[in-house]
C-alpha positions as CSV (number, residue, x, y, z in Angstrom):
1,X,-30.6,-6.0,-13.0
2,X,-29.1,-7.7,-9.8
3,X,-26.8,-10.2,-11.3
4,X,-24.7,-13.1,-9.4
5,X,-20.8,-14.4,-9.5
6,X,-22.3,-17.4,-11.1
7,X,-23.8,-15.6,-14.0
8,X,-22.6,-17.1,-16.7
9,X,-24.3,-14.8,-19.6
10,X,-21.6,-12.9,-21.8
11,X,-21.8,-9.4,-20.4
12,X,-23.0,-7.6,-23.4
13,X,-26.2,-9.8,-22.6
14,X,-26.6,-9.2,-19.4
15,X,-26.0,-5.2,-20.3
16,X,-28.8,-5.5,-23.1
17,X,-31.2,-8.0,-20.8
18,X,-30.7,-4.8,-17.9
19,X,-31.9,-2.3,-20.9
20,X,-34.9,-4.4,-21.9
21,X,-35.7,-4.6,-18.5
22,X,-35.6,-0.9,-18.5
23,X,-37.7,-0.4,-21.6
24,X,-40.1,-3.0,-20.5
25,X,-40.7,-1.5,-17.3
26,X,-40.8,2.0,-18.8
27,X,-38.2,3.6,-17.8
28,X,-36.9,4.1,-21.1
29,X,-40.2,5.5,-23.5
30,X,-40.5,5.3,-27.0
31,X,-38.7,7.6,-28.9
32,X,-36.1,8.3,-25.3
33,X,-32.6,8.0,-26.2
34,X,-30.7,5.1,-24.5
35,X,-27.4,5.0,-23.4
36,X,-24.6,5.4,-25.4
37,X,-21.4,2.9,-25.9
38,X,-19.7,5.3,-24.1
39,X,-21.9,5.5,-20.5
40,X,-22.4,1.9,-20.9
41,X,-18.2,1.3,-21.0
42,X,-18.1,3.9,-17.8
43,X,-21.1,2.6,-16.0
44,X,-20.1,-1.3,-16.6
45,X,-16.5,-1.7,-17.2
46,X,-16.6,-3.3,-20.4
47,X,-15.0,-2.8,-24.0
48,X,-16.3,-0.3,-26.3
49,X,-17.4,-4.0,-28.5
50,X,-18.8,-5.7,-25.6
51,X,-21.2,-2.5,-25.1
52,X,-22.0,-2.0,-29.6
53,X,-23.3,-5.9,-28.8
54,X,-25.4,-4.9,-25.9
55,X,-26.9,-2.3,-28.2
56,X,-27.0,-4.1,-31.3
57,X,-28.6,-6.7,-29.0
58,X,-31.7,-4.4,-29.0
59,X,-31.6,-3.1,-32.3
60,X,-32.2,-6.6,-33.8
61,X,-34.8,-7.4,-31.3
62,X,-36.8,-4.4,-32.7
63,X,-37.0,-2.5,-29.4
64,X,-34.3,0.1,-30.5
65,X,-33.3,1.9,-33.8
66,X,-30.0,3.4,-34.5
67,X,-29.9,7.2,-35.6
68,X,-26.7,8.0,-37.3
69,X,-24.6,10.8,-35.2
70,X,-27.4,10.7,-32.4
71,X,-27.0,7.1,-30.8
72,X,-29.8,4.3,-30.4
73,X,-33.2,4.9,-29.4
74,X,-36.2,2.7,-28.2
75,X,-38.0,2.4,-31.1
76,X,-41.5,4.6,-31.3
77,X,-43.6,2.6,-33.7
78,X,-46.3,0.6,-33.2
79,X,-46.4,-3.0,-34.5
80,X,-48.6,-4.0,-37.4
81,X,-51.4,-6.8,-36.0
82,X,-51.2,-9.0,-39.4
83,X,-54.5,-10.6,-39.5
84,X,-53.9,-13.4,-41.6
85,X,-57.2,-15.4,-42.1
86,X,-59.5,-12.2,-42.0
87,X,-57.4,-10.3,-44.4
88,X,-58.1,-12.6,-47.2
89,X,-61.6,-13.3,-47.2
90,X,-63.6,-12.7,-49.9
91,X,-65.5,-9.7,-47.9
92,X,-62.8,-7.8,-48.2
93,X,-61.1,-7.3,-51.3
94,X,-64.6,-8.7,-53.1
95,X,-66.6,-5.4,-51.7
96,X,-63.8,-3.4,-53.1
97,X,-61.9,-3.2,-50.0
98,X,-58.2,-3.3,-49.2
99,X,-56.9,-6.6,-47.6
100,X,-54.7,-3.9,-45.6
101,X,-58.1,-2.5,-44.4
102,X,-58.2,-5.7,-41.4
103,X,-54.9,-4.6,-40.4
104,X,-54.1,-0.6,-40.5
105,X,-57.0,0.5,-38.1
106,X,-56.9,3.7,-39.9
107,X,-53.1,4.2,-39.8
108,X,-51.4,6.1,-42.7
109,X,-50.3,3.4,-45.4
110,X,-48.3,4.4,-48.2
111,X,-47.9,2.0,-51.3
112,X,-44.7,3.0,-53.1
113,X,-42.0,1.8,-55.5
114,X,-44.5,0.0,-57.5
115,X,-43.5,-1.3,-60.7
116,X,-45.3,-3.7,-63.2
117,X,-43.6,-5.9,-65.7
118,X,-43.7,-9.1,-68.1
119,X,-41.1,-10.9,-67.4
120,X,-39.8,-14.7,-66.1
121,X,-40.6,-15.7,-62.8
122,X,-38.1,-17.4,-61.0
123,X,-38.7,-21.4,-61.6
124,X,-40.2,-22.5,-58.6
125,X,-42.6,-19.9,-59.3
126,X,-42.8,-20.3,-62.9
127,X,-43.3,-24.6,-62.0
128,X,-45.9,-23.4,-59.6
129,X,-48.1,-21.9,-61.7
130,X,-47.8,-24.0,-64.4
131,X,-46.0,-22.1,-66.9
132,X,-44.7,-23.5,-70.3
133,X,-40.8,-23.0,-70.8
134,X,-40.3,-19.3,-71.9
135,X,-43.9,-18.4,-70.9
136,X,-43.7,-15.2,-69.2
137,X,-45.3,-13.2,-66.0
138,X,-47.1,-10.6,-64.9
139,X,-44.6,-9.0,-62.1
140,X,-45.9,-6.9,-59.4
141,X,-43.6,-5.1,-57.1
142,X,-44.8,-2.9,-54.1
143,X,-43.1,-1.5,-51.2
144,X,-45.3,-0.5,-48.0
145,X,-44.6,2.2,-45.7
146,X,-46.9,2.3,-42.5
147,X,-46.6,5.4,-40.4
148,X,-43.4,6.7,-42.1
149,X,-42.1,3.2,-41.8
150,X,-41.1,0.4,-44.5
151,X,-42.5,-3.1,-43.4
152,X,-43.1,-5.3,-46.4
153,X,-41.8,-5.5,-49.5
154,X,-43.9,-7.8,-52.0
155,X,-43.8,-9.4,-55.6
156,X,-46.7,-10.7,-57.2
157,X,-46.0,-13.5,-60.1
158,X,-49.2,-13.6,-62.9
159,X,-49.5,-16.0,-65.9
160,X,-49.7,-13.1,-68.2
161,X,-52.0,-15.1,-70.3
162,X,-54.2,-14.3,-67.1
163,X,-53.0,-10.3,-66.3
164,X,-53.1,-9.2,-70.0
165,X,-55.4,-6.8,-71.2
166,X,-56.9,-6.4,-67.5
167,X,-55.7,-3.2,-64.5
168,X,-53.5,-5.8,-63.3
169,X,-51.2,-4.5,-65.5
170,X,-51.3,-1.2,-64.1
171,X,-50.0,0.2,-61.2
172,X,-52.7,0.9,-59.4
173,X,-55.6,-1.9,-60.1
174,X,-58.1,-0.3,-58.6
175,X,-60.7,-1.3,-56.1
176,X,-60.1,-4.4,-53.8
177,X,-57.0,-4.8,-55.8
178,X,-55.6,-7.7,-58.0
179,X,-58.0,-10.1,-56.9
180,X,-60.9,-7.8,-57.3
181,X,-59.5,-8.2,-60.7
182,X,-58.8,-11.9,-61.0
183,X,-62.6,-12.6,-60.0
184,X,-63.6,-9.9,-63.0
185,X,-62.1,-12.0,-65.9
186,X,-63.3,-15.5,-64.6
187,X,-60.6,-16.3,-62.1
188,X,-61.6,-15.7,-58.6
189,X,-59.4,-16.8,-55.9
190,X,-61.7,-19.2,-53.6
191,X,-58.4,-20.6,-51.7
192,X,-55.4,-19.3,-50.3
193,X,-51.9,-20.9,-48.6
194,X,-49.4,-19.4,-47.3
195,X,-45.5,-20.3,-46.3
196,X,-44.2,-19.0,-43.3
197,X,-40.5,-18.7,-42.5
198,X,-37.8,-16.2,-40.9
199,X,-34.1,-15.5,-41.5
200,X,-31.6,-12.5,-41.4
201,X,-32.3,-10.4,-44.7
202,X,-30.4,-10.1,-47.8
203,X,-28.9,-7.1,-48.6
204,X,-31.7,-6.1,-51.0
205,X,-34.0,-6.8,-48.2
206,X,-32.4,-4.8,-45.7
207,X,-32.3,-2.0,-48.5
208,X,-35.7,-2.6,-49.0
209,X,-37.5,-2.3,-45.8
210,X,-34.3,0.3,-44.5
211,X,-33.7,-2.2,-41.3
212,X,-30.3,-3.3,-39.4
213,X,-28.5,-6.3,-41.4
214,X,-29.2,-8.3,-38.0
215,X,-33.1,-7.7,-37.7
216,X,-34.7,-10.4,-38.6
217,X,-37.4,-11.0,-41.9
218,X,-40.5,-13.1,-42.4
219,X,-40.8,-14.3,-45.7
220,X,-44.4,-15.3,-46.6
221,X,-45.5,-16.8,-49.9
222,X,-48.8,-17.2,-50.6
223,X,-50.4,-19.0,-53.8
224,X,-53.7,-17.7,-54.4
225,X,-55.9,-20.1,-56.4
226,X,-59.0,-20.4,-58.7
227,X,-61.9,-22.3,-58.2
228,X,-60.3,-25.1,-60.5
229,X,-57.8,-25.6,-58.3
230,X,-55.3,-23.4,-60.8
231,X,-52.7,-21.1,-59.0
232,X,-53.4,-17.3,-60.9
233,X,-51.0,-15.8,-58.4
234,X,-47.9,-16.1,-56.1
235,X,-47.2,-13.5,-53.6
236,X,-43.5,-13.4,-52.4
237,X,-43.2,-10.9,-49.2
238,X,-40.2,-10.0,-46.9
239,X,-41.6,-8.4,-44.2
240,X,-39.5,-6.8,-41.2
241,X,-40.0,-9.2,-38.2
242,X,-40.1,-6.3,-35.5
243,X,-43.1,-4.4,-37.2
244,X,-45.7,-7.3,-37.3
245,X,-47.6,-9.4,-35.1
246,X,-49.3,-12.5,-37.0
247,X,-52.2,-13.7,-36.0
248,X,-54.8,-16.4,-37.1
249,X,-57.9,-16.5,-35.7
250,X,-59.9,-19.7,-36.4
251,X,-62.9,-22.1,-35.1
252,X,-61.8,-25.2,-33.9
């Protein structure tokens, strides 16, 4: 990257803008090893810091991934095309399908550390869906792995006065999943809304979905409710910001 006396970017940014300008013009391929701290202090000049940000730079953009005791690497996996409007509708998960189905094209999705439990929700949840003081929930936790890869790590809040007695309870609901379910026992979800935001992750996040402390997290929360207008579920996701793409597609 030609670069001027004037330029007043730090220089680890200007070393990581050069690198993305390498990726992005594919010079550097997915899975190609980038330099490491110690060409980039040789070929620029700088400190050994000055060239960990220019790397880390990357890393918590999502183009590269670290590999301990081999150096950073542009990253080889393909974003996830989130589709959030299709996803939901009642054509999928009501016909038995996967929501997941809109997005994974046939990729290899992996549904693990799943756990059930009754327990209490956390009380903005517990306020949300109306819960009396001490009433307890139906707690669903899933981790998803696409391609070999964590992206999303999600808890489901139930009234159990809802879940109980039904496959919500177990791990694996079956067909079309929990709201398959919901609709069985006289509580179909006819409306959905969802919270959108983004931060750095907590530790537990990080842990989670096996990402950088600096890569960034969407959190989504979506209420799912019945045709009375009562919320029957609240989905709270962490999903890693460099795997997914959102996208709603809508008529005007």
């Amino acid at each position: 990257m030609a670069t001027t006396d004037d330029d007043r970017r730090p220089k680890y940014q200007r070393i990581a803008d050069s690198l993305r300008e390498a990726i992005q013009s594919g010079e550097y391929g997915p899975g190609d090893r980038l330099p490491g701290e110690n060409d980039l202090i040789s070929e620029h000049g700088v400190a050994r810091m000055t060239a960990r940000q220019a790397l880390g730079v990357l890393q918590s953009e999502g183009l590269a991934e670290s590999r301990k005791g081999a150096g950073v690497f542009v990253r080889a996996f393909r974003p996830l095309r989130r589709q959030g409007i299709k996803r939901l509708a009642q054509d999928q998960w009501g016909t038995g399908r996967s929501i997941w189905a809109a997005d994974t094209e046939g990729r290899d999705l992996v549904v693990d550390q799943v756990s059930v439990s009754e327990e209490q929700a956390p009380a903005e949840f517990a306020e949300a869906l109306g819960l009396a003081e001490g009433e307890t929930a139906c707690v669903r936790r899933r981790r998803f792995v696409l391609d070999g890869k964590p992206v999303l790590f999600a808890t489901s809040y139930l009234p159990t006065s809802v879940a109980a007695g039904t496959p919500i309870t177990d791990e694996n609901p079956g067909p079309g999943g929990i709201y398959a379910r919901l609709a069985e026992v006289g509580w179909k979800p006819i409306h959905f809304r969802e919270e959108i935001r983004s931060r750095m992750p907590s530790k537990d996040e990080a842990e989670h979905l096996s990402i950088a402390a600096g890569t960034p997290v969407i959190l989504i929360v979506r209420t799912a409710f019945a045709e009375d207008g009562r919320p029957v579920e609240i989905n709270d996701m962490a999903l890693d910001a460099a795997s997914y793409i959102l996208e709603y597609a809508f008529d005007a």
